[in-house]
Steps between C-alpha positions, in 0.01 A plus 500: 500500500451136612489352131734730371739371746414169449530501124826625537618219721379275230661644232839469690414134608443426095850673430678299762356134342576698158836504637526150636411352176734718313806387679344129479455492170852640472632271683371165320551658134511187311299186711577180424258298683158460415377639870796827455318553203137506662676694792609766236183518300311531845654793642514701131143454546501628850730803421233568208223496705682727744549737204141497430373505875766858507331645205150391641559661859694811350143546320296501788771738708423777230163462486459566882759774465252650298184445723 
């Protein structure tokens, strides 16, 4: 139950950044600076790796379901 749980905790730590990078990236729409638009492409790139790191963990939480 110990990885299960922390899995879990993972996946909601990955959904809160995915949700901090949403309402960034809402927030500066359009950059106009050089370093806005680094900001911007940064976090897209951490809100896709969140994505991937959700689908990754969700993976491994069915798999030890099934065990």
């Amino acid at each position: 139950m110990g990885s299960n749980a922390r899995v879990i905790v993972s996946i909601v730590i990955s959904g809160v950044l995915i949700g901090l990078v949403v309402s960034y990236c809402i927030r500066t729409c359009m950059p106009s600076e050089t370093i806005d638009w680094v900001m911007w492409i940064a976090m897209a790139a951490f809100g896709i790796s969140a994505v991937l790191r959700i689908a990754l963990l969700s993976k491994q939480l069915n798999s030890n379901k099934e065990e």
